[in-house]
N, C-alpha and C positions, 0 to 999 in steps of 0.2 A: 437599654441601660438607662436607670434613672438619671437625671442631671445631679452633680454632687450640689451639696450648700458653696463651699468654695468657687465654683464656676460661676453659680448665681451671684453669688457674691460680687468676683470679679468683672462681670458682667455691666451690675448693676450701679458698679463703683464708676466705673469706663462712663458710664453713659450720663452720671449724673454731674463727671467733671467735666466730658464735653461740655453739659447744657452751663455750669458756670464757668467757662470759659468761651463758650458762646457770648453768654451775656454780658461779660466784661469785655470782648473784642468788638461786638456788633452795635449800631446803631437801635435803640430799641423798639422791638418789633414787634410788641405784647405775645397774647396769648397764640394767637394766630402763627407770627413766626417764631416760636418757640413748636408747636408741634409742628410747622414745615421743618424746620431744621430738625426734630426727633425722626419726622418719618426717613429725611435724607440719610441721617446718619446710621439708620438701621437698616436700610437699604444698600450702603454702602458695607455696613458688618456681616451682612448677610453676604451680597456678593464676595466681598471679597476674602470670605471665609477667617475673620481675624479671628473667632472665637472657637474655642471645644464643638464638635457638631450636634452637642448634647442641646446647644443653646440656640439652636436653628428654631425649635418650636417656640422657644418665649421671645425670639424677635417677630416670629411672623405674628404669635398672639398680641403684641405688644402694637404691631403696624394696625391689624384690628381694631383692637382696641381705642387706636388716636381717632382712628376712619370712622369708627360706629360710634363714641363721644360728641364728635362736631368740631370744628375749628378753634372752637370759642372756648372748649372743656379744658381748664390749666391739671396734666397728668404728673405735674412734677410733685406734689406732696404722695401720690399714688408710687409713684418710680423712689420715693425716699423711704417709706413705709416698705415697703417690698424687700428693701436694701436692708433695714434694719432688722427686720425678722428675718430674715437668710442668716444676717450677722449674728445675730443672737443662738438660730437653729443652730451655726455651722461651731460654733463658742461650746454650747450645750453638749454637742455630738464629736468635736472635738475633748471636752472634758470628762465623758466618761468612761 
């Protein structure tokens, strides 16, 4: 079954208010511990099953993704960008 736009959506929302709320509670930790903290955090969504199981393949792509960038790659306008075209798809596909 495809992933709806709604899950991505939800998903995508979860993860970009962890990362600003990461960065208001934490000491800061540049680009480096901003992708430690994405890969924990989708490590932890994965185990512990918080999401649809439709969204197991875009966390694992997603842990990829940090891993084959580099430490040093800032993925947060990428994770916003993603977010907004889901919003948009899911707007679009809800209006017709």
């Amino acid at each position: 079954m495809p992933q709806s736009y709604s899950q991505r959506v939800h998903f995508y929302y979860c993860i970009l208010v962890a990362l600003k709320i990461n960065a208001k509670t934490r000491k800061p930790a540049g680009v480096r511990g901003k992708n430690n903290f994405l890969l924990k955090w989708l490590r932890n969504a994965q185990n512990n099953t918080i999401f649809h199981p439709d969204i197991t393949s875009e966390i694992e792509w997603l842990r990829g993704k940090i891993i084959s960038s580099g430490p040093d790659a800032d993925l947060e306008p990428m994770l916003q960008y993603v977010y907004e075209t889901a919003r948009r798809a899911e707007t679009l596909r809800l209006g017709s």
